[in-house]
KEKE-938229 format. One record per atom (N, C-alpha, C, O, CB): residue number from 1; x, y, z; atom name. Coordinates in nm, 3 decimals. Each point is the difference from the previous one (the first is absolute). Last residue first. Glycine has a CB too. Layout:
NUM_X_Y_Z_CA
...
***
This chain:
141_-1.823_-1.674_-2.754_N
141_-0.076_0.018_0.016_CA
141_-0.093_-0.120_-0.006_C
141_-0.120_0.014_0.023_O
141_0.209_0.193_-0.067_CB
140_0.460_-0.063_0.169_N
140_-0.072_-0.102_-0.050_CA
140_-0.190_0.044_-0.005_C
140_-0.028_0.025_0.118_O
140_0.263_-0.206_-0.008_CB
139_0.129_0.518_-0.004_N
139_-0.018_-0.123_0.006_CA
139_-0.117_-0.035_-0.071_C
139_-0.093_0.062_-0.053_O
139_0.212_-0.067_0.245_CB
138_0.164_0.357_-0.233_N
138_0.037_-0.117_-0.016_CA
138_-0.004_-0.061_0.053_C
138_0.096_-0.070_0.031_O
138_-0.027_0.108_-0.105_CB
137_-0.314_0.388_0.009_N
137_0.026_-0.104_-0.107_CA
137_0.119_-0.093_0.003_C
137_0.046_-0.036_-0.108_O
137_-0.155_0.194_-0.016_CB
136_0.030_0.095_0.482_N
136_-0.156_-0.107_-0.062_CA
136_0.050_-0.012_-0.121_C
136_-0.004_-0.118_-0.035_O
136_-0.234_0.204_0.144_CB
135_0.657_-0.025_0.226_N
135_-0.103_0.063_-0.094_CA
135_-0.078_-0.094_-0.018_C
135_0.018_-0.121_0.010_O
135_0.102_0.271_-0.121_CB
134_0.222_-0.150_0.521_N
134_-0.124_-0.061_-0.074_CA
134_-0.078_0.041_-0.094_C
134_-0.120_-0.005_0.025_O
134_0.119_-0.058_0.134_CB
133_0.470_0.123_0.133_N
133_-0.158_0.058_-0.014_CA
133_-0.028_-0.026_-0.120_C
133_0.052_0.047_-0.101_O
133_-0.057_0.134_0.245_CB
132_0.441_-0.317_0.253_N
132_-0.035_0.053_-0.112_CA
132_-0.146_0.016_-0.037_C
132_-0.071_-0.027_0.096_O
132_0.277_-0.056_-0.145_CB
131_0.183_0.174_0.363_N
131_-0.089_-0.025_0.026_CA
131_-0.089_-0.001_-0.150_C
131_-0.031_0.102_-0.061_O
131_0.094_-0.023_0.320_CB
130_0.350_0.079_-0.075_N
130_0.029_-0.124_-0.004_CA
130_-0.127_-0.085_-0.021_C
130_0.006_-0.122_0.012_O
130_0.194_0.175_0.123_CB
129_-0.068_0.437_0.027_N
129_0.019_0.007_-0.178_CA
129_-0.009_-0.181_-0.024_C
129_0.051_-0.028_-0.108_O
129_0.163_0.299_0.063_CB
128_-0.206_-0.071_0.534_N
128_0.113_-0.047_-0.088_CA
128_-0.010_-0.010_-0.151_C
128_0.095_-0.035_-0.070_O
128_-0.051_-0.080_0.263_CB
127_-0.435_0.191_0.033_N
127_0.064_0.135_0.079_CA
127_0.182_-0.056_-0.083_C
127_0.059_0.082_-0.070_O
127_-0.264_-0.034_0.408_CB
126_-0.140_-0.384_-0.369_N
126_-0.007_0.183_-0.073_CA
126_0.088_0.102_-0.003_C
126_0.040_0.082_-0.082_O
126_-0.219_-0.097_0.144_CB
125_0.215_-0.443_0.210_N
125_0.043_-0.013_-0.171_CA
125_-0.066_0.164_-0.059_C
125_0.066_0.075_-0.072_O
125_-0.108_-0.417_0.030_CB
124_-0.050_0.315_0.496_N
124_0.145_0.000_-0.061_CA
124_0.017_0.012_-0.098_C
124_0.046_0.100_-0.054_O
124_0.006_-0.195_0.158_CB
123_-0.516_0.272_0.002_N
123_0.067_-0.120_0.016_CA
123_0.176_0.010_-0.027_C
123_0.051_0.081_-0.077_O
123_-0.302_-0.192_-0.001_CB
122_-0.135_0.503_0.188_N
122_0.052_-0.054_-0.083_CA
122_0.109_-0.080_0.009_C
122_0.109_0.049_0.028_O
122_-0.206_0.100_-0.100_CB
121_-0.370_-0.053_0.333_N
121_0.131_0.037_-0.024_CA
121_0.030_-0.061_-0.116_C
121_-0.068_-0.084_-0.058_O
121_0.131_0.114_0.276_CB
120_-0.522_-0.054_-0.072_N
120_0.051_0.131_-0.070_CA
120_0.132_0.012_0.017_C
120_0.038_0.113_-0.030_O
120_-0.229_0.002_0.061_CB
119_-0.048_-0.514_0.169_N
119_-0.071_0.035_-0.103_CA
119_0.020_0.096_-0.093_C
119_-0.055_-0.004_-0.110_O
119_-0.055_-0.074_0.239_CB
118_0.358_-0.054_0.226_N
118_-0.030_-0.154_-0.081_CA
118_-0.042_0.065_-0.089_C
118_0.062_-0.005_-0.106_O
118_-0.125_-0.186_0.246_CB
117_0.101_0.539_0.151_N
117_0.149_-0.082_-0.008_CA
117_-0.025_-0.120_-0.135_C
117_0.074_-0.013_-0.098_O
117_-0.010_0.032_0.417_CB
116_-0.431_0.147_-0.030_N
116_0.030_0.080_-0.104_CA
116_0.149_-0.034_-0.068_C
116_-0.008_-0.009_-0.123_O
116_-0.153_0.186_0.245_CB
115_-0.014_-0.410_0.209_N
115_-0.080_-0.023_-0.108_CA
115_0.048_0.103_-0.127_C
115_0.005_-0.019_-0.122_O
115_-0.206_-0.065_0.298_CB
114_0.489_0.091_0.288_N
114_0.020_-0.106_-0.102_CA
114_-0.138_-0.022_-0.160_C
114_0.035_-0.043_-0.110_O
114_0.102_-0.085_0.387_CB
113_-0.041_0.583_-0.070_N
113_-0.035_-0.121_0.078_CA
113_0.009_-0.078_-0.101_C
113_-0.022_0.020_-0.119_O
113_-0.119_0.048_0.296_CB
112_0.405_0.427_-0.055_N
112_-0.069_-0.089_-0.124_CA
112_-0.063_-0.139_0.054_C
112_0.071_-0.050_0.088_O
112_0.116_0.147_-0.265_CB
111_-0.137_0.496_0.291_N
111_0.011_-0.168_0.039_CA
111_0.016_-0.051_-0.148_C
111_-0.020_0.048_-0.112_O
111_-0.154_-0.079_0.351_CB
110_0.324_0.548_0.015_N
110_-0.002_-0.077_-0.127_CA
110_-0.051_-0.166_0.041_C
110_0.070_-0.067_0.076_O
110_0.148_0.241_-0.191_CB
109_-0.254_0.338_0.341_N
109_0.049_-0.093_0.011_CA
109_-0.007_-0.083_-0.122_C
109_-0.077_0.048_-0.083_O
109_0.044_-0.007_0.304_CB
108_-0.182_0.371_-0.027_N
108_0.084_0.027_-0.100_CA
108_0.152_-0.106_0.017_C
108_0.117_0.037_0.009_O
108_-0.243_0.239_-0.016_CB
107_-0.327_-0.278_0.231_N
107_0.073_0.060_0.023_CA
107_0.141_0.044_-0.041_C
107_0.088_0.047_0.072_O
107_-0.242_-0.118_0.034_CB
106_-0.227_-0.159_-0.296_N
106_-0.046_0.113_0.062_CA
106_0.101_0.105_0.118_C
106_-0.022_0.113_0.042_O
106_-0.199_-0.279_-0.095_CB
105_0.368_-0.235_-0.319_N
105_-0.099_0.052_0.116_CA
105_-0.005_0.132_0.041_C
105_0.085_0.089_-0.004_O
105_-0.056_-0.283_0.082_CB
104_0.063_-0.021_-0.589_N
104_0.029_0.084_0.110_CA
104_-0.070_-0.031_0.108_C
104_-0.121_-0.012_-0.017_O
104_0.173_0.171_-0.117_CB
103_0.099_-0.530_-0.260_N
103_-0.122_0.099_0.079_CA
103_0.079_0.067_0.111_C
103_0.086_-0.045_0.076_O
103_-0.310_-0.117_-0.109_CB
102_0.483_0.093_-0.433_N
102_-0.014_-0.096_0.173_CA
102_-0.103_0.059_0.035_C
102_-0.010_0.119_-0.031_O
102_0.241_-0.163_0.140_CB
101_-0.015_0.136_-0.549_N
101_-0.099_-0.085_-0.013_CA
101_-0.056_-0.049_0.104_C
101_-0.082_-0.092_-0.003_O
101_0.166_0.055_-0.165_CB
100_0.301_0.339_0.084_N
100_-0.126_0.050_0.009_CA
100_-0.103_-0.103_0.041_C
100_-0.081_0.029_0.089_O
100_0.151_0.132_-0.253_CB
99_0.357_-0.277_0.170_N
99_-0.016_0.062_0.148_CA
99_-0.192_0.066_-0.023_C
99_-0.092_0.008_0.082_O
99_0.444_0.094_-0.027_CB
98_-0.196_-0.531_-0.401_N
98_0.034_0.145_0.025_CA
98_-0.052_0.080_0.088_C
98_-0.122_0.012_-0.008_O
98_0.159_-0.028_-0.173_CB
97_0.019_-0.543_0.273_N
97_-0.079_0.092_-0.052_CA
97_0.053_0.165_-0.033_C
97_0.055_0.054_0.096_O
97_-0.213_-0.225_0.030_CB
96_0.228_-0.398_-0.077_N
96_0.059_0.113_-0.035_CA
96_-0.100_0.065_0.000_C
96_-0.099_-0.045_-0.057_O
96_0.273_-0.011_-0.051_CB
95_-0.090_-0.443_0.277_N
95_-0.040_0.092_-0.049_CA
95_0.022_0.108_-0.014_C
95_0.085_0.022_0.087_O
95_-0.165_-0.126_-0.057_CB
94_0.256_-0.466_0.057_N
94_0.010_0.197_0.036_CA
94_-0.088_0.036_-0.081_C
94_-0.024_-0.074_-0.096_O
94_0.266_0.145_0.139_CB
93_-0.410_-0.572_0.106_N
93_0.112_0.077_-0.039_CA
93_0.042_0.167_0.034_C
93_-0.043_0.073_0.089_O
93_-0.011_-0.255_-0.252_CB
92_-0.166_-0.175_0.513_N
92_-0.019_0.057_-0.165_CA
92_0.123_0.001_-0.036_C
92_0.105_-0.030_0.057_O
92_-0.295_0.182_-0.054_CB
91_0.114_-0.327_0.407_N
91_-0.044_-0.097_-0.051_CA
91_-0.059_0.040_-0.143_C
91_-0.071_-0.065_-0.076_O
91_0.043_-0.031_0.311_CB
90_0.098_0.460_0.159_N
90_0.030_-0.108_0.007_CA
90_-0.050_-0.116_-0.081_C
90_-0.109_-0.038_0.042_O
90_0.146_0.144_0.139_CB
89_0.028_0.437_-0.371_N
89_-0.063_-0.092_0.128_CA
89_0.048_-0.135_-0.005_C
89_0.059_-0.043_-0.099_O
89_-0.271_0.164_0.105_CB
88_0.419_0.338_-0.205_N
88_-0.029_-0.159_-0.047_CA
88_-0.048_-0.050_0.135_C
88_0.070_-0.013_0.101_O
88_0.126_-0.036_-0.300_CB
87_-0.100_0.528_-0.122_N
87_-0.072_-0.041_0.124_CA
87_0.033_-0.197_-0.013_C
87_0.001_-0.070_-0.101_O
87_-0.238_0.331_0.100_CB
86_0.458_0.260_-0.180_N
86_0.020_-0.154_-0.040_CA
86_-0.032_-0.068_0.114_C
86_0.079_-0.016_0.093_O
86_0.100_0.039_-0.253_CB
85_-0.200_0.519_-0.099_N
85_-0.032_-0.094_0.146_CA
85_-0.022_-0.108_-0.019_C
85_-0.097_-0.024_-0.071_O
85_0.011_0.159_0.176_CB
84_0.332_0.244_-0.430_N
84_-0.097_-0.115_0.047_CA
84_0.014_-0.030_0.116_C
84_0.104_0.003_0.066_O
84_-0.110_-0.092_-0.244_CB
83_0.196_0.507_-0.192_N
83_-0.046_-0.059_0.139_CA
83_-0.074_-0.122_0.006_C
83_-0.096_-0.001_-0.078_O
83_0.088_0.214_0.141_CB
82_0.389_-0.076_-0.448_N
82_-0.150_-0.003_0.049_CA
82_-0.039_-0.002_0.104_C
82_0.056_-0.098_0.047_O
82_-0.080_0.020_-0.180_CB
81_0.502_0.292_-0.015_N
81_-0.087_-0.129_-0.018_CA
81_-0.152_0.045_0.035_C
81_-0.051_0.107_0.033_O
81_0.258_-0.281_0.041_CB
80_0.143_0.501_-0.086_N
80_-0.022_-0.052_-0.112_CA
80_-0.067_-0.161_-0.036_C
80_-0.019_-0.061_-0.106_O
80_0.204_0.239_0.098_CB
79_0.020_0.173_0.427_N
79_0.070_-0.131_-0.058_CA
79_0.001_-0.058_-0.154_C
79_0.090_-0.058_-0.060_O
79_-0.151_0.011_0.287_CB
78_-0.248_0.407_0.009_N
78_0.175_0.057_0.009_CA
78_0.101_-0.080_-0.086_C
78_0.083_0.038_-0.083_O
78_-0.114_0.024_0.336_CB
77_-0.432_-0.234_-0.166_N
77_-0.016_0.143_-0.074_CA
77_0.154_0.003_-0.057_C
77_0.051_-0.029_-0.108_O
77_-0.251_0.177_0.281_CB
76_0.100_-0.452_0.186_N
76_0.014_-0.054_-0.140_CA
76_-0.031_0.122_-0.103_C
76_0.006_-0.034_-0.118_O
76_-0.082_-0.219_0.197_CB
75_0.084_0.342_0.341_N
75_0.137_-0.049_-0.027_CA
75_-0.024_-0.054_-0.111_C
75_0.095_0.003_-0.079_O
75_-0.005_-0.040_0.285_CB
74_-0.465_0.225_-0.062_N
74_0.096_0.124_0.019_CA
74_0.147_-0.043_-0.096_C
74_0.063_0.063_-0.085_O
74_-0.170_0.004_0.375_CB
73_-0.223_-0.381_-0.144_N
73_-0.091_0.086_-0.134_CA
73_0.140_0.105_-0.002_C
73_0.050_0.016_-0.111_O
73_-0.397_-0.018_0.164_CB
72_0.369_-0.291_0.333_N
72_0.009_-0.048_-0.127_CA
72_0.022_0.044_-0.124_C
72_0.079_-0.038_-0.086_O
72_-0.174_-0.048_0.198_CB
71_-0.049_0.328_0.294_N
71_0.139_-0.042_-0.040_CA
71_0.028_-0.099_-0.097_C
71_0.096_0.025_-0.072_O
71_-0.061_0.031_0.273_CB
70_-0.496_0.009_-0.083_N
70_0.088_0.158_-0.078_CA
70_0.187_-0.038_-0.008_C
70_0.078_0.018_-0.094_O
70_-0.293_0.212_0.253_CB
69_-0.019_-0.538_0.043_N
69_-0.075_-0.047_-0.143_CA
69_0.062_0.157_-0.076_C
69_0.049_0.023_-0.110_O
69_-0.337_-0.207_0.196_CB
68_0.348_0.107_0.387_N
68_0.091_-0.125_-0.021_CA
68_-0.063_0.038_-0.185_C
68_0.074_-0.058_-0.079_O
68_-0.065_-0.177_0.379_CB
67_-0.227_0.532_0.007_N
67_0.140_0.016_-0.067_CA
67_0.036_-0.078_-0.026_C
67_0.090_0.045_-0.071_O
67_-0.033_0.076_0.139_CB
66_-0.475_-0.213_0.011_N
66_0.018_0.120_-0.125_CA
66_0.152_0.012_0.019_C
66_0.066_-0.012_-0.104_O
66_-0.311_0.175_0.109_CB
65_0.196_-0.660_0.206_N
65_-0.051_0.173_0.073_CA
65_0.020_0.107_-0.124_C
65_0.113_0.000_-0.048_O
65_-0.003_-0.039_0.332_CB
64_-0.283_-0.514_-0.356_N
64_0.086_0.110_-0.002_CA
64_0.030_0.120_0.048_C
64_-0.079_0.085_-0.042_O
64_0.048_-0.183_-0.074_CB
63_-0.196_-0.473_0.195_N
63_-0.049_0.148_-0.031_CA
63_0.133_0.088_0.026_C
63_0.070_-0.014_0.100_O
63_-0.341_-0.021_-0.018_CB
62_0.003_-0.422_-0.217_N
62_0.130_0.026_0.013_CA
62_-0.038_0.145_0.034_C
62_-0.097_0.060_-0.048_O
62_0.235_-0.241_-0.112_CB
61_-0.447_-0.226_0.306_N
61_-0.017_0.111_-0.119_CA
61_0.135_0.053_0.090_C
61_0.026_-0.005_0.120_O
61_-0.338_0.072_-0.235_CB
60_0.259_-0.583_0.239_N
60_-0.054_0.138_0.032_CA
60_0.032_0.097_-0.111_C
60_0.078_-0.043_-0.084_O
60_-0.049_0.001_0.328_CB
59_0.199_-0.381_-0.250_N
59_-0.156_0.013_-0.073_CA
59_-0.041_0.089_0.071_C
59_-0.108_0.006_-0.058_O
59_0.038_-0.217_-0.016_CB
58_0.529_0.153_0.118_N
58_-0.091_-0.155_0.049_CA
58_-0.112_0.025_-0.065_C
58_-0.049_-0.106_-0.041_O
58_0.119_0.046_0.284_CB
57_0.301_0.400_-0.471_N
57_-0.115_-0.072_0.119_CA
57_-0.066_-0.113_0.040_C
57_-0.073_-0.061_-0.078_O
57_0.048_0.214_0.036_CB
56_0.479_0.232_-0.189_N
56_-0.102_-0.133_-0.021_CA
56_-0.074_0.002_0.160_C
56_0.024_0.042_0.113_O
56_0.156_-0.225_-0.313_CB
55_0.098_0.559_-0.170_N
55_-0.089_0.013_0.117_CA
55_-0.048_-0.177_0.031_C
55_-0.083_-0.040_-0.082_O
55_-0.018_0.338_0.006_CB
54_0.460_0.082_-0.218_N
54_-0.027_-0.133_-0.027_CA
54_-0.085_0.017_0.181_C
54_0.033_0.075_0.092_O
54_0.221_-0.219_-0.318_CB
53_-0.118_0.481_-0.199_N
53_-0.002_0.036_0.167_CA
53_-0.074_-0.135_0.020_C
53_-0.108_-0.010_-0.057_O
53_0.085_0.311_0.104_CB
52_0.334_-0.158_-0.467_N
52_-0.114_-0.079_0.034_CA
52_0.026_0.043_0.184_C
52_0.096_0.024_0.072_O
52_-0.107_-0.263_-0.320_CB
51_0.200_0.426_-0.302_N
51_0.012_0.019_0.151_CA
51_-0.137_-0.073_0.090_C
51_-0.114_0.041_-0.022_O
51_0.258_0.210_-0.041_CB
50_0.037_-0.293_-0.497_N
50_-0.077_-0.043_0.112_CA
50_0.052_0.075_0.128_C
50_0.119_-0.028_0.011_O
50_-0.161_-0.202_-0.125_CB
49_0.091_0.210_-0.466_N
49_0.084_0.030_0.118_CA
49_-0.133_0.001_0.121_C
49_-0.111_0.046_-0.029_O
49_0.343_0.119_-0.115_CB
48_-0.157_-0.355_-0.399_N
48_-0.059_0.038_0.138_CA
48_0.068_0.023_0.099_C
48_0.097_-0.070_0.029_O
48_-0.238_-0.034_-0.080_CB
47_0.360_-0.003_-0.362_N
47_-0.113_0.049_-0.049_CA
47_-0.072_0.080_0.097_C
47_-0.023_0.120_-0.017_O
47_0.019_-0.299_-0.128_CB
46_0.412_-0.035_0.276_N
46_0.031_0.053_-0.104_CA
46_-0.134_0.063_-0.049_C
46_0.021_0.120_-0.020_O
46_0.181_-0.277_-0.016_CB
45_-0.202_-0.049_0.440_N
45_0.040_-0.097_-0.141_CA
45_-0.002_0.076_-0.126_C
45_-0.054_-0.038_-0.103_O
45_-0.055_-0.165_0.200_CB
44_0.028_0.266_0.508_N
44_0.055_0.067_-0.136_CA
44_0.033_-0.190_-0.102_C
44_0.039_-0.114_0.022_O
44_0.131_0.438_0.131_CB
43_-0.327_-0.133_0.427_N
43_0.065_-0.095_-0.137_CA
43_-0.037_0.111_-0.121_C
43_-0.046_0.114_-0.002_O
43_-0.015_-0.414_0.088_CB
42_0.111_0.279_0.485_N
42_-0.031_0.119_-0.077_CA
42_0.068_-0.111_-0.102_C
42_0.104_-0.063_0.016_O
42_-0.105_0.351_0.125_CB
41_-0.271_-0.296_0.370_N
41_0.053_-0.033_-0.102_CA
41_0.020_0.085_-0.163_C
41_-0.081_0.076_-0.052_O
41_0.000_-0.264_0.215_CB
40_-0.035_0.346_0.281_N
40_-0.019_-0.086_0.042_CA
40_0.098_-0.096_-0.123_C
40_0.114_-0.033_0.034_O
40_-0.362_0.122_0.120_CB
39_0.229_0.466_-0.130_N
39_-0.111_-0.143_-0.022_CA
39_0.074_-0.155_0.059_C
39_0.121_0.017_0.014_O
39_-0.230_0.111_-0.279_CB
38_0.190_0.363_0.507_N
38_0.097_-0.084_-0.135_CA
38_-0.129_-0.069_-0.004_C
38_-0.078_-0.018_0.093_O
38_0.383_-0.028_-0.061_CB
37_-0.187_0.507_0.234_N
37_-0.118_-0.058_-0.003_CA
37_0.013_-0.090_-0.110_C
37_-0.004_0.060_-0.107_O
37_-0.117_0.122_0.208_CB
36_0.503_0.062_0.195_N
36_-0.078_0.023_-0.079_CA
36_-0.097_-0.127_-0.030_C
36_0.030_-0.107_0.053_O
36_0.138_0.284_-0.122_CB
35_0.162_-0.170_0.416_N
35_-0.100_0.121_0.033_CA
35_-0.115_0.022_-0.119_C
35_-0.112_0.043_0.023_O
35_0.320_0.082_0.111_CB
34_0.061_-0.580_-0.015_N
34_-0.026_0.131_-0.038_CA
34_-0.083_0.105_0.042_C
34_-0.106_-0.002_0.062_O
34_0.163_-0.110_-0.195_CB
33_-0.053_-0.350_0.232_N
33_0.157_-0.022_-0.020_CA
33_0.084_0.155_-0.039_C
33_0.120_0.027_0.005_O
33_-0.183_-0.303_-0.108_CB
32_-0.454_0.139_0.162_N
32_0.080_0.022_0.100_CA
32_0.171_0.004_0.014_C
32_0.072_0.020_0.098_O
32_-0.289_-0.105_-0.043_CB
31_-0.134_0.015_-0.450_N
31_-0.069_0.095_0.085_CA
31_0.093_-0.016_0.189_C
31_-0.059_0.043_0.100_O
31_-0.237_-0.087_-0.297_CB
30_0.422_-0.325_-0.168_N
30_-0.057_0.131_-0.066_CA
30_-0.112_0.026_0.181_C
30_-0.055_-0.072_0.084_O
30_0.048_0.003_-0.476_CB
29_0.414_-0.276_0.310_N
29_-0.086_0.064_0.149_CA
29_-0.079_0.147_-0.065_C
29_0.010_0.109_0.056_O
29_0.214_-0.198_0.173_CB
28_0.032_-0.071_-0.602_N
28_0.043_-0.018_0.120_CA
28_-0.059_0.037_0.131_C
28_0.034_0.103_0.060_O
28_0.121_-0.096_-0.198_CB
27_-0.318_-0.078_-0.385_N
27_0.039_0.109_0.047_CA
27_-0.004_-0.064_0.193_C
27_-0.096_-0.034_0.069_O
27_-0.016_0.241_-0.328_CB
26_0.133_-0.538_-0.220_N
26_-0.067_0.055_0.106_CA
26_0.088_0.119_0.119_C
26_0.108_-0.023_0.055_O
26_-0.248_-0.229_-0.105_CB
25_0.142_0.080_-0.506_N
25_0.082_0.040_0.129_CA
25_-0.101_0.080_0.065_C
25_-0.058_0.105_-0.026_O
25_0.306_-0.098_-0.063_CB
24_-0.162_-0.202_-0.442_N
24_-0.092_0.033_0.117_CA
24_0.094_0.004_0.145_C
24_0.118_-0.032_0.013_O
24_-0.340_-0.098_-0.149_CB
23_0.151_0.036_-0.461_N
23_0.100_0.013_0.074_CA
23_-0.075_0.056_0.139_C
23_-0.108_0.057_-0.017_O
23_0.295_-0.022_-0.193_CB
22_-0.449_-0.364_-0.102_N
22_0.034_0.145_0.005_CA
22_0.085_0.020_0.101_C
22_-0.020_-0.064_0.103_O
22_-0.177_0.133_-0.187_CB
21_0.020_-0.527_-0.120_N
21_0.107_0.097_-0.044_CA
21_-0.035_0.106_-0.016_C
21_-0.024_0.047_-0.112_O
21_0.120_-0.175_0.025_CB
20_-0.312_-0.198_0.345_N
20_-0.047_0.027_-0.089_CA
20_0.048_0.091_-0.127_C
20_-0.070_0.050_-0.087_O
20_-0.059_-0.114_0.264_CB
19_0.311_-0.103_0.243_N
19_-0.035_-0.152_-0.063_CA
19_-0.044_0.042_-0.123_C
19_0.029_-0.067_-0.099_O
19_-0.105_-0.076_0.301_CB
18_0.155_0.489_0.079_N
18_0.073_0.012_-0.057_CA
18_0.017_-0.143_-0.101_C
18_0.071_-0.010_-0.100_O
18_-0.003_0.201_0.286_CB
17_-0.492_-0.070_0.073_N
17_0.077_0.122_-0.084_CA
17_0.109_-0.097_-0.053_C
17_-0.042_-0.078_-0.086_O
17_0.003_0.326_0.241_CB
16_-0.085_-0.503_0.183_N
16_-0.087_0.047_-0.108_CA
16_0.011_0.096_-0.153_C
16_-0.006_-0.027_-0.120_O
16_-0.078_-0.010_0.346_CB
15_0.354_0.051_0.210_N
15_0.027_-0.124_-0.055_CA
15_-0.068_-0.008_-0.151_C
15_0.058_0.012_-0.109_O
15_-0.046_-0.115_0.361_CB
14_-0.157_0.454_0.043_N
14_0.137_0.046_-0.084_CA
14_0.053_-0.178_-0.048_C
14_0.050_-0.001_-0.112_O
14_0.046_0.288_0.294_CB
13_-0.449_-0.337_0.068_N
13_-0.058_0.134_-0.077_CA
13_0.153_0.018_-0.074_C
13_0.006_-0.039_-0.117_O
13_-0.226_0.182_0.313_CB
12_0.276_-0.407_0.181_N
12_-0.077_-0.040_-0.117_CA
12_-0.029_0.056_-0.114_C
12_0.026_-0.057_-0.106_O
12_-0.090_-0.019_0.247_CB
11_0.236_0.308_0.279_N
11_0.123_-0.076_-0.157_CA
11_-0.073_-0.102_-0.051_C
11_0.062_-0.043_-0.097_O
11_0.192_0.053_0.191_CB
10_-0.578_0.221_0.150_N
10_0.081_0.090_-0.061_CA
10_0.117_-0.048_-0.100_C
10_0.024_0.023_-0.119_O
10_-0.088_0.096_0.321_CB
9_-0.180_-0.396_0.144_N
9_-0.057_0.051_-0.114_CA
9_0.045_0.144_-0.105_C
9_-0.053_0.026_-0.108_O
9_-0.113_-0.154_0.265_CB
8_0.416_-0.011_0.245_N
8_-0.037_-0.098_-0.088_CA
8_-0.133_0.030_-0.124_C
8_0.023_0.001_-0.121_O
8_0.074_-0.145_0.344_CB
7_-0.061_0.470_0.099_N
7_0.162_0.017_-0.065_CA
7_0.051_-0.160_-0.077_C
7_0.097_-0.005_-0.075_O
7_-0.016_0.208_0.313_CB
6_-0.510_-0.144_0.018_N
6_0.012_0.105_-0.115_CA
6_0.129_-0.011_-0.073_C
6_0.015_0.002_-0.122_O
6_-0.155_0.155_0.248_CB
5_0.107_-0.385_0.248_N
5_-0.107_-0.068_-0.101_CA
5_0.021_0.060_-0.152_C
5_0.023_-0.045_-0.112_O
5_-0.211_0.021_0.319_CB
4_0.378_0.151_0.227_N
4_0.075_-0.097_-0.067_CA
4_-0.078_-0.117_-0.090_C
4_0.022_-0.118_-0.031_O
4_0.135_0.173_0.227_CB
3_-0.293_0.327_0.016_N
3_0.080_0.066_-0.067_CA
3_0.079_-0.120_-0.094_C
3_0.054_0.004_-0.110_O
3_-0.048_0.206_0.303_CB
2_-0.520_-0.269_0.006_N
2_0.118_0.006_-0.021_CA
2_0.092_0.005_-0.067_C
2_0.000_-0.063_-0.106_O
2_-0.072_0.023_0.197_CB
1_-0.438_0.215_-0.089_N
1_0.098_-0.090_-0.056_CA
1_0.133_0.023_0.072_C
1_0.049_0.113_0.000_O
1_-0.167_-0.115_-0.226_CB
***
């Protein structure tokens, strides 16, 4: 992905967020503007606190280096938010996953491929509290 892909899909991602009222701010050239290791995006709404390491793809499987996912894990420790990884392929939405939930490779790398993305992330409206759920007893039998 280009930088100037990523860094559009990124203030999407914080557009999103903040359309969705959580206060937010994308971290400035995160991983080169510094020496230290920043998420990508960082929101809050008072209830949830988020540190997001944001990744998109034409549709090839996203893939993470163990440190880009320990630095995450490290800073959102210190910080008091959650870790997530916020995947969005071309012609989806975002997805979320906790750093645990990523298949390991074998070389102590992190993927996610778009099937798994559709089928096991957790959607915006979730991940924002905006999403609502369906008891059996109310519906209709």
């Amino acid at each position: 992905m280009s930088n100037a892909k990523g860094d559009r899909r990124e203030r999407e991602l914080v557009n999103e967020l903040d359309a969705a009222g959580f206060a937010v701010m994308r971290a400035p050239a995160s991983g080169s503007a510094t020496d230290r290791e920043l998420p990508d995006v960082l929101a809050g709404d008072g209830d949830s606190f988020y540190a997001v390491e944001a990744k998109s793809s034409a549709g090839d499987p996203i893939y993470l280096t163990g440190e880009e996912v320990e630095a995450l894990v490290y800073f959102s420790q210190n910080f008091g938010a959650k870790p997530r990884i916020g995947v969005r392929f071309d012609r989806e939405d975002w997805y979320f996953f906790h750093p645990a939930d990523l298949y390991t490779t074998d070389g102590g790398n992190y993927r996610v491929k778009k099937e798994t993305a559709l089928a096991d992330g957790t959607d915006f409206d979730e991940l924002t509290g905006h999403s609502s759920q369906a008891r059996l007893d109310d519906v209709d039998s």
